[in-house]
LUMZALO-759290 format. One record per atom (N, C-alpha, C): residue in three letters; y, z, x. Coordinates in pm, whole numbers, plus 50000, padded with zeros to 5 digits. Atoms other than C-alpha are relative to their C-alpha. Last residue first. Layout:
N
ALAYZX;...
***
This chain:
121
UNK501895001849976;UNK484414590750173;UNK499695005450123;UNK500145010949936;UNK488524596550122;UNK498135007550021;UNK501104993749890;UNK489024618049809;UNK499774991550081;UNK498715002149890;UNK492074601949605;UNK499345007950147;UNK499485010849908;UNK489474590749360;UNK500434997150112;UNK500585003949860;UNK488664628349325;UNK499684983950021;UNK500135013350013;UNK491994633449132;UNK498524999450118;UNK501854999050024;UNK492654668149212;UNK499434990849971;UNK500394990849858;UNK496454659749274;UNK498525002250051;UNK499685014449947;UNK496724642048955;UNK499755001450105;UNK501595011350065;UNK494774674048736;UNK500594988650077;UNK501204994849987;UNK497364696048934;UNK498864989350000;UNK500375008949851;UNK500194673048876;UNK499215004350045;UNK500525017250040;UNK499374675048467;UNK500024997950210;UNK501945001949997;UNK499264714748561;UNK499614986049989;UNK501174994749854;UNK502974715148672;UNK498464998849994;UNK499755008949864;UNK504164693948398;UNK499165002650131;UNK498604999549981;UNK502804713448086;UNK500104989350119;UNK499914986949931;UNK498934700947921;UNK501404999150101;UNK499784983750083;UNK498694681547641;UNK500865008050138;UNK498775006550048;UNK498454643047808;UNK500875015449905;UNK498805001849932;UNK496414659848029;UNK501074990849920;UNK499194991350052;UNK493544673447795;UNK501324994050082;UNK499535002350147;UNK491364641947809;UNK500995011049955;UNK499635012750031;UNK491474638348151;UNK500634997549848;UNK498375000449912;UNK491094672348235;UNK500754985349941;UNK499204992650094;UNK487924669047978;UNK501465004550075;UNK499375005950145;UNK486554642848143;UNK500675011549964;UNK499235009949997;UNK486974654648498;UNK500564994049892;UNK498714996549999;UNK485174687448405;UNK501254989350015;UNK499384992950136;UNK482444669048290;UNK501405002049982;UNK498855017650066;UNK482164643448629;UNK500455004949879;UNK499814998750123;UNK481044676648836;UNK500674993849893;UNK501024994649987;UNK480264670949179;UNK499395001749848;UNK501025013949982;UNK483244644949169;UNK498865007349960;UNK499975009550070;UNK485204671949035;UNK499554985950006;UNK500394990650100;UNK484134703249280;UNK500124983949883;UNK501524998049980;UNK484954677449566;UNK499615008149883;UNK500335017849983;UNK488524669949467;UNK498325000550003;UNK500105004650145;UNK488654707149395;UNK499824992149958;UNK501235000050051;UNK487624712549787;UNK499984997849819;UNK501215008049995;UNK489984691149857;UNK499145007149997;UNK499965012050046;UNK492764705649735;UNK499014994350039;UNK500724996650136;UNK491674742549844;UNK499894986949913;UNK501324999449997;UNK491804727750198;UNK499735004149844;UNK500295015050039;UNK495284709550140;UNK498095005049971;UNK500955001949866;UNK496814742250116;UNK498964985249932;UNK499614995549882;UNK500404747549927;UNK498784999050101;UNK499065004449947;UNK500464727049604;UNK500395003850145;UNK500385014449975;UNK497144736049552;UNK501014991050078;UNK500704997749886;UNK497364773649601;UNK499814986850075;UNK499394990649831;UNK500164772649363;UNK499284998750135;UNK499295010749988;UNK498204754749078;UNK500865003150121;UNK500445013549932;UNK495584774149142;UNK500924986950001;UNK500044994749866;UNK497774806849070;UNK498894987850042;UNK498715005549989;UNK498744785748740;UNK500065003450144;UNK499295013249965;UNK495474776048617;UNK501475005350063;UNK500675006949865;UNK493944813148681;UNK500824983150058;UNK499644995449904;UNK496724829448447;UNK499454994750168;UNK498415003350022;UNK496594806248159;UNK500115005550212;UNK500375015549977;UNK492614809248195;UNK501244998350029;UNK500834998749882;UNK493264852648163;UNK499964982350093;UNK499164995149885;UNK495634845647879;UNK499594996750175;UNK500295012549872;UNK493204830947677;UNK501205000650118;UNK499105010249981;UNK493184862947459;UNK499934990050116;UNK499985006050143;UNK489874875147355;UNK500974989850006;UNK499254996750111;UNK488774887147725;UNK500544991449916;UNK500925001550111;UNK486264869547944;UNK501135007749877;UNK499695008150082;UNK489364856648158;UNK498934999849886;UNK500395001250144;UNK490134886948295;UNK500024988549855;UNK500604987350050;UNK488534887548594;UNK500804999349871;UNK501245001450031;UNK489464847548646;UNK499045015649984;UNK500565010850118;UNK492814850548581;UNK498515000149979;UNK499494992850101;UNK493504878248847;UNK499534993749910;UNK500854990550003;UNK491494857949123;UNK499875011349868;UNK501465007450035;UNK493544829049048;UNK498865011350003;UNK500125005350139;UNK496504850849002;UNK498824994749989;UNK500294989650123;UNK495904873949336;UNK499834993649884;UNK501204993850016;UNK495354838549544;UNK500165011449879;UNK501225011650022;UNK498104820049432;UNK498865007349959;UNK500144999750145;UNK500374850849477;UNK499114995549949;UNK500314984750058;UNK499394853349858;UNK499745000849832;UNK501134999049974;UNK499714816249882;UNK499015015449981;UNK500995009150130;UNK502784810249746;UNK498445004450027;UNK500094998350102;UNK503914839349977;UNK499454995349836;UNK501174986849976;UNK502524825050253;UNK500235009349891;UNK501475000649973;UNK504584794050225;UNK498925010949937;UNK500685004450067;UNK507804809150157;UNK498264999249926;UNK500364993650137;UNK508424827350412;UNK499324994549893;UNK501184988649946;UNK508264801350670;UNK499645003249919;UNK501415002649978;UNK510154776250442;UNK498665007550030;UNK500664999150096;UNK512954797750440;UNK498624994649951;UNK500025010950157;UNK513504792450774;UNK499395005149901;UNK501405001450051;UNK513804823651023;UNK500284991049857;UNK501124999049940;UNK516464821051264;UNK498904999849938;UNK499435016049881;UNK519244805951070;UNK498825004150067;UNK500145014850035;UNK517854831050745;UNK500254986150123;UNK501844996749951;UNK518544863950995;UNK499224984649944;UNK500875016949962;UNK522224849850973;UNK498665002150035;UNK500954999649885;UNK523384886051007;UNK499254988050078;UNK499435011549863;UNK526764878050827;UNK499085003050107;UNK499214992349961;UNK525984888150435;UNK500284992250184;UNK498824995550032;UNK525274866750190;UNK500715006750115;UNK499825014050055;UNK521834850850282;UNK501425002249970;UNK499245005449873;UNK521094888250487;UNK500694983249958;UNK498654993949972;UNK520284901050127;UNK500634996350095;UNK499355000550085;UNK517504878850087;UNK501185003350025;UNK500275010549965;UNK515674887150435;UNK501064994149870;UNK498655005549904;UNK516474920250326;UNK500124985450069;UNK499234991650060;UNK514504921049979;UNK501174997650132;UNK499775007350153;UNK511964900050121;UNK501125006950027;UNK499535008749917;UNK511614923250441;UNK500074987149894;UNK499104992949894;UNK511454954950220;UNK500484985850089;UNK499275001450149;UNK508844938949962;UNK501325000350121;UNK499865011850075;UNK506774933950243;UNK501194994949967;UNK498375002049878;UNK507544971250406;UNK500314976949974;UNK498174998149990;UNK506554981250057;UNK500294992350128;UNK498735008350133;UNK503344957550048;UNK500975006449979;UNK500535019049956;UNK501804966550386;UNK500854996349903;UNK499125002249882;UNK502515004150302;UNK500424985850019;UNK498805000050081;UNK500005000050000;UNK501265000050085;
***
């Protein structure tokens, strides 16, 4: 638990220095940060989503698609292994297929992204 205050703590001033005149931001790109934060979250949600996704509300599914949508946009290895999971599995393809004219922006580039067409052999 330490680990995530002094976290929060270097967030929080890393932020605050954007206003003020330490210029800690000129030395450390936002980018950096970033990153690893998508990736942190990513993971807890997808992991989060999928414990409670036997429950009533579909929450849990809501919650896995969006921390995979994060993980996707940020590591190429989870992208291709989903590329691979959807060749392996031509079901799930149809029914992405057939739900993507439904489903919000960010998840339609998900299902475009995961495309295992775009899988090289």
């Amino acid at each position: 638990m330490p680990k995530l205050g002094l976290l929060i703590f270097l967030i929080v001033f890393i932020y605050d220095t954007r206003k003020g005149d330490l210029g800690l931001l000129s030395v450390m790109d936002w980018k950096f940060i970033k990153r690893p934060l998508k990736l942190i979250l990513g993971w807890i949600m997808l992991i989060g989503g999928i414990i409670t996704a036997p429950l009533p509300l579909p929450i849990g599914q809501f919650i896995a698609l969006v921390g995979l949508s994060l993980l996707i946009s940020e590591s190429i290895w989870v992208k291709i292994k989903m590329q691979k999971m959807r060749r392996r599995m031509p079901i799930i393809g149809r029914q992405l297929t057939r739900m993507h004219p439904y489903l919000p922006k960010f998840l339609k580039k998900v299902v475009d992204d995961t495309d295992p067409a775009h899988l090289a052999e």
